[in-house]
N, C-alpha and C positions, 0 to 999 in steps of 0.2 A: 910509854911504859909497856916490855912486856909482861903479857896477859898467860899464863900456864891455867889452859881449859883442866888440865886435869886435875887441880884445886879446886875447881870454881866448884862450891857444894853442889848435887844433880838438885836437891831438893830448894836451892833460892827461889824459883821461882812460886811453888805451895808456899813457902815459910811469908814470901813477902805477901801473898795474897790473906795470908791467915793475919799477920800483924796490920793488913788495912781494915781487914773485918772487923778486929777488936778495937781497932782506934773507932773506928768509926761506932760500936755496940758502947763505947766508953762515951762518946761525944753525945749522944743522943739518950742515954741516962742522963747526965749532968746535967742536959735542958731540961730533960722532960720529964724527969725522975723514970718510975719504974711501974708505972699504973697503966691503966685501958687505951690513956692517949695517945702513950709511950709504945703501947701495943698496937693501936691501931693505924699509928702512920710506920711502923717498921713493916705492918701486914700488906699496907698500900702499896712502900717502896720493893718492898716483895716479888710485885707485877712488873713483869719486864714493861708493859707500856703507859699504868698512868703517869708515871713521871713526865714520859716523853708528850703522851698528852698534851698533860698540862703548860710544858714547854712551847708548843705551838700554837695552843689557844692563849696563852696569856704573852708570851716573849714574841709569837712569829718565826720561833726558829729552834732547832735542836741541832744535834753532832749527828754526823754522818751515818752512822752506827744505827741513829736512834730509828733515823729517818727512813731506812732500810726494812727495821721491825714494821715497823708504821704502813709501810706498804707493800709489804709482803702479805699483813693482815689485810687488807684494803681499808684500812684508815686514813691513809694520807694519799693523796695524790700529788703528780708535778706538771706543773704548766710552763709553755715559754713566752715571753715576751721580747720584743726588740727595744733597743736602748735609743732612745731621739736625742742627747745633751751629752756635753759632755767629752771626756776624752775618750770614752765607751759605747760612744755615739755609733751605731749599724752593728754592735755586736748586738749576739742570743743573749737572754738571762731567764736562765730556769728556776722560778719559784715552785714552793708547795705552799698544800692547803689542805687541812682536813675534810675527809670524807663525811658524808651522813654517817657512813657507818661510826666513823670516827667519834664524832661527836656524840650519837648515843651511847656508846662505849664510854664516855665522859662522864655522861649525863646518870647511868648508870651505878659508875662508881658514886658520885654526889647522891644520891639517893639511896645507895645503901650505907653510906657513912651516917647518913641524917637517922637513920632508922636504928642504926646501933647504937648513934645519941643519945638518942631518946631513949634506949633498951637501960644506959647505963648513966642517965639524969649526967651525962657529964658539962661542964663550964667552958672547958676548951672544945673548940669544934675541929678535930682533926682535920678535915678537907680542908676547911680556910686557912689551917696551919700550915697544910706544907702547902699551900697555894701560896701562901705569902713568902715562904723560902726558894718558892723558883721564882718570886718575882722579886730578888735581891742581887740578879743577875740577867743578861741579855742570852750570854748562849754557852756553853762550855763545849770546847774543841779539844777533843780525848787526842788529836794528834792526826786525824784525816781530815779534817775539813767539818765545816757546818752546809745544813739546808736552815731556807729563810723564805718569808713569806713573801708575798709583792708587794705589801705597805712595810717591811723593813728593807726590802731591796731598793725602794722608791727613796724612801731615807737615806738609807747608804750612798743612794746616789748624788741625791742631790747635797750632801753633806761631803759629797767623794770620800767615803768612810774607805779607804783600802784595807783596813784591819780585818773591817766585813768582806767589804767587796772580794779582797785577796783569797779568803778560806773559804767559797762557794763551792762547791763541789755538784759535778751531774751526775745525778744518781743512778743511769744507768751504766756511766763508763768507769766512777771513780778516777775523774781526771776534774782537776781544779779550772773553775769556767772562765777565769781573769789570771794572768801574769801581775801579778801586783805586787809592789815594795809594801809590809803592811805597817813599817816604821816609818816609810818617807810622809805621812801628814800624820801631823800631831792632832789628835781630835779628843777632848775630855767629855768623862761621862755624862757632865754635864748639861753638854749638846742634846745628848741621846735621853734623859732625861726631863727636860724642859720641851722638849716638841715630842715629849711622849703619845699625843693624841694622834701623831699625826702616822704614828706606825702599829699603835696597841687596840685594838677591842677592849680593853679591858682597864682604858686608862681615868675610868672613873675609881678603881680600887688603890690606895697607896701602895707604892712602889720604892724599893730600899735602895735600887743598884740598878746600872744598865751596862754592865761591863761584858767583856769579849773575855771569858776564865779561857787560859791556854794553858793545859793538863803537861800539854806536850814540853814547854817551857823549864820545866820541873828539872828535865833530862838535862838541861841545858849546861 
Protein backbone atom coordinates (compact mmCIF):
# COMPACT_ATOMS: atom_id res chain seq x y z
CA UNK A 1 0.00 0.00 0.00
CA UNK A 2 1.20 3.37 -0.79
CA UNK A 3 2.19 5.50 1.96
CA UNK A 4 1.73 9.62 1.16
CA UNK A 5 4.40 11.05 3.99
CA UNK A 6 2.73 14.07 3.57
CA UNK A 7 -0.53 13.02 5.47
CA UNK A 8 1.26 11.22 7.83
CA UNK A 9 0.25 13.78 11.06
CA UNK A 10 4.26 15.50 11.96
CA UNK A 11 2.81 15.15 15.45
CA UNK A 12 1.93 10.91 15.58
CA UNK A 13 4.83 10.27 17.15
CA UNK A 14 4.02 13.12 20.68
CA UNK A 15 0.40 12.11 20.33
CA UNK A 16 1.29 8.19 20.50
CA UNK A 17 3.61 8.85 23.28
CA UNK A 18 1.02 11.02 25.31
CA UNK A 19 -1.90 8.18 24.78
CA UNK A 20 0.78 5.38 26.35
CA UNK A 21 1.32 7.79 29.34
CA UNK A 22 -2.29 7.93 30.02
CA UNK A 23 -2.97 4.30 29.51
CA UNK A 24 -0.47 3.49 31.52
CA UNK A 25 -1.55 6.75 34.59
CA UNK A 26 -5.26 5.04 33.95
CA UNK A 27 -3.85 1.27 34.58
CA UNK A 28 -2.07 2.09 37.66
CA UNK A 29 -5.09 4.08 39.31
CA UNK A 30 -7.28 1.08 38.85
CA UNK A 31 -4.75 -1.18 40.80
CA UNK A 32 -3.79 0.96 43.11
CA UNK A 33 -6.29 3.67 43.41
CA UNK A 34 -4.92 7.15 43.89
CA UNK A 35 -3.21 7.29 47.54
CA UNK A 36 0.73 7.36 48.90
CA UNK A 37 1.22 3.79 47.39
CA UNK A 38 -0.02 4.81 44.14
CA UNK A 39 2.31 7.83 44.66
CA UNK A 40 5.11 6.14 45.74
CA UNK A 41 5.81 3.47 43.21
CA UNK A 42 4.96 6.08 40.12
CA UNK A 43 7.99 8.16 42.16
CA UNK A 44 10.07 4.84 41.91
CA UNK A 45 9.20 4.00 38.18
CA UNK A 46 10.16 7.80 37.88
CA UNK A 47 14.06 6.75 38.08
CA UNK A 48 15.40 5.86 35.03
CA UNK A 49 17.32 2.77 36.93
CA UNK A 50 15.50 1.18 39.75
CA UNK A 51 13.23 -0.63 37.55
CA UNK A 52 16.19 -1.81 35.70
CA UNK A 53 17.79 -2.73 39.01
CA UNK A 54 15.42 -4.53 40.19
CA UNK A 55 15.43 -6.41 36.84
CA UNK A 56 18.81 -7.78 37.40
CA UNK A 57 18.73 -8.68 40.83
CA UNK A 58 15.59 -10.54 40.87
CA UNK A 59 15.18 -11.82 36.68
CA UNK A 60 19.20 -11.87 35.76
CA UNK A 61 18.46 -9.86 32.91
CA UNK A 62 17.05 -6.57 31.38
CA UNK A 63 16.64 -4.91 27.69
CA UNK A 64 19.48 -3.62 25.97
CA UNK A 65 18.59 -0.13 26.60
CA UNK A 66 18.41 -0.86 30.18
CA UNK A 67 21.71 -2.34 30.40
CA UNK A 68 23.49 0.46 28.74
CA UNK A 69 22.04 3.09 31.64
CA UNK A 70 23.23 0.55 34.12
CA UNK A 71 26.68 0.89 32.96
CA UNK A 72 27.31 4.06 32.01
CA UNK A 73 26.43 4.60 35.80
CA UNK A 74 28.85 1.98 36.83
CA UNK A 75 26.21 -0.30 38.16
CA UNK A 76 26.44 -3.02 36.13
CA UNK A 77 29.25 -4.59 34.55
CA UNK A 78 29.96 -7.44 31.70
CA UNK A 79 31.99 -10.41 31.87
CA UNK A 80 32.81 -13.26 29.25
CA UNK A 81 32.71 -16.70 29.31
CA UNK A 82 33.36 -19.73 26.94
CA UNK A 83 30.53 -22.05 26.09
CA UNK A 84 31.92 -26.08 26.89
CA UNK A 85 28.19 -28.11 25.44
CA UNK A 86 26.39 -27.92 23.18
CA UNK A 87 25.79 -26.69 19.75
CA UNK A 88 27.36 -23.31 21.16
CA UNK A 89 30.17 -25.29 22.38
CA UNK A 90 33.89 -22.69 21.82
CA UNK A 91 31.63 -19.75 21.31
CA UNK A 92 32.13 -16.25 23.64
CA UNK A 93 29.03 -15.46 25.91
CA UNK A 94 29.01 -12.16 27.48
CA UNK A 95 26.97 -12.05 30.80
CA UNK A 96 26.42 -9.11 33.23
CA UNK A 97 26.32 -8.47 36.93
CA UNK A 98 25.67 -5.89 39.27
CA UNK A 99 28.22 -3.69 40.63
CA UNK A 100 28.75 -2.85 44.48
CA UNK A 101 27.81 0.27 43.30
CA UNK A 102 24.92 -1.09 41.86
CA UNK A 103 23.64 -2.80 44.55
CA UNK A 104 23.84 -0.11 47.16
CA UNK A 105 21.97 2.11 44.67
CA UNK A 106 19.27 -0.83 45.46
CA UNK A 107 19.81 -1.04 48.73
CA UNK A 108 19.38 2.57 49.04
CA UNK A 109 16.24 2.82 47.33
CA UNK A 110 14.80 -0.15 49.80
CA UNK A 111 15.54 1.95 52.78
CA UNK A 112 14.20 4.92 51.90
CA UNK A 113 10.91 3.32 50.83
CA UNK A 114 10.81 1.60 54.41
CA UNK A 115 11.21 5.04 55.88
CA UNK A 116 8.30 6.66 54.05
CA UNK A 117 6.46 3.51 55.30
CA UNK A 118 6.66 4.11 58.29
CA UNK A 119 6.32 8.22 57.79
CA UNK A 120 2.81 7.16 56.37
CA UNK A 121 1.61 3.93 58.70
CA UNK A 122 0.97 2.46 55.28
CA UNK A 123 -0.21 -1.67 54.73
CA UNK A 124 1.10 -1.98 51.33
CA UNK A 125 4.77 -1.88 51.04
CA UNK A 126 5.63 -0.29 47.90
CA UNK A 127 9.06 -1.79 47.18
CA UNK A 128 7.87 -5.32 47.61
CA UNK A 129 5.04 -4.22 45.21
CA UNK A 130 6.71 -3.42 42.24
CA UNK A 131 9.36 -6.19 43.18
CA UNK A 132 6.70 -8.47 42.85
CA UNK A 133 5.49 -6.99 39.34
CA UNK A 134 8.96 -7.36 37.75
CA UNK A 135 8.91 -10.82 39.00
CA UNK A 136 5.80 -11.78 36.81
CA UNK A 137 8.22 -11.78 33.98
CA UNK A 138 11.88 -12.88 32.76
CA UNK A 139 12.85 -9.94 30.61
CA UNK A 140 11.12 -7.55 28.13
CA UNK A 141 12.95 -6.96 24.75
CA UNK A 142 11.88 -3.18 23.76
CA UNK A 143 13.08 -4.55 20.12
CA UNK A 144 17.30 -4.60 20.49
CA UNK A 145 17.95 -7.44 22.33
CA UNK A 146 18.25 -8.39 26.23
CA UNK A 147 21.53 -8.63 28.58
CA UNK A 148 21.41 -11.61 31.20
CA UNK A 149 23.34 -12.87 33.91
CA UNK A 150 25.50 -16.10 33.87
CA UNK A 151 23.08 -18.35 36.00
CA UNK A 152 20.27 -17.43 33.35
CA UNK A 153 22.82 -17.78 30.38
CA UNK A 154 23.77 -21.29 32.12
CA UNK A 155 20.00 -22.04 31.92
CA UNK A 156 19.41 -20.86 28.63
CA UNK A 157 21.94 -23.14 27.77
CA UNK A 158 21.38 -26.03 29.10
CA UNK A 159 17.69 -25.71 28.27
CA UNK A 160 18.94 -24.54 24.54
CA UNK A 161 16.57 -21.74 25.39
CA UNK A 162 17.20 -19.78 21.59
CA UNK A 163 14.33 -17.30 22.51
CA UNK A 164 17.01 -16.32 25.15
CA UNK A 165 20.04 -17.47 23.82
CA UNK A 166 18.88 -15.67 20.16
CA UNK A 167 18.27 -11.82 21.77
CA UNK A 168 21.83 -11.66 23.72
CA UNK A 169 23.24 -8.80 22.74
CA UNK A 170 27.27 -7.31 23.33
CA UNK A 171 26.99 -4.30 24.94
CA UNK A 172 29.78 -2.79 23.60
CA UNK A 173 29.01 -3.50 19.75
CA UNK A 174 25.20 -3.76 19.71
CA UNK A 175 25.54 -6.70 17.53
CA UNK A 176 23.50 -9.98 18.71
CA UNK A 177 26.12 -12.59 20.37
CA UNK A 178 24.08 -15.97 18.71
CA UNK A 179 22.44 -16.41 15.18
CA UNK A 180 19.62 -18.12 16.44
CA UNK A 181 15.97 -19.40 15.11
CA UNK A 182 14.11 -18.04 18.48
CA UNK A 183 10.99 -20.13 17.21
CA UNK A 184 12.77 -23.33 16.09
CA UNK A 185 12.42 -24.87 19.99
CA UNK A 186 9.33 -24.81 21.61
CA UNK A 187 10.21 -24.15 25.41
CA UNK A 188 7.22 -23.30 28.01
CA UNK A 189 7.46 -21.10 30.86
CA UNK A 190 7.06 -23.62 32.81
CA UNK A 191 10.57 -24.95 32.40
CA UNK A 192 11.85 -21.57 33.32
CA UNK A 193 9.72 -21.62 36.23
CA UNK A 194 10.26 -24.94 37.90
CA UNK A 195 14.21 -24.71 38.04
CA UNK A 196 13.80 -21.30 39.06
CA UNK A 197 16.69 -21.78 41.80
CA UNK A 198 18.83 -22.72 39.46
CA UNK A 199 18.98 -19.16 37.69
CA UNK A 200 17.24 -16.67 40.52
CA UNK A 201 18.96 -15.26 43.77
CA UNK A 202 15.86 -14.57 44.79
CA UNK A 203 14.03 -17.79 44.19
CA UNK A 204 13.05 -18.01 47.61
CA UNK A 205 10.37 -15.07 47.07
CA UNK A 206 6.99 -16.09 44.82
CA UNK A 207 7.30 -15.65 41.47
CA UNK A 208 4.07 -15.02 38.74
CA UNK A 209 5.86 -15.39 35.20
CA UNK A 210 9.06 -16.17 33.64
CA UNK A 211 8.26 -15.15 30.09
CA UNK A 212 10.49 -13.59 27.27
CA UNK A 213 7.78 -10.03 26.79
CA UNK A 214 8.67 -9.08 23.04
CA UNK A 215 7.50 -5.24 22.83
CA UNK A 216 9.01 -5.47 19.42
CA UNK A 217 6.32 -8.13 18.35
CA UNK A 218 3.56 -5.65 18.71
CA UNK A 219 4.73 -4.14 15.28
CA UNK A 220 4.28 -7.24 13.83
Amino acid sequence: MYLDLNLVDPKLLLKTDQLTQAFWERSMRNELGSGTCQRMIRGMLADPVLRPLLEVSENGATSYENALILKALGFLKSHEMKVHSGSLQGDTLQFICLTESGWACLKSWKDRSEQELAAHELSRKPFELLTKFVRSYLAIDRGSGIAISKKVAEFALKLHDERVLGRMIFLEHDKLQFWLEWDSVKLTESEWLLGEREWSDSSRNDRTGAQIIDLFEVWQ
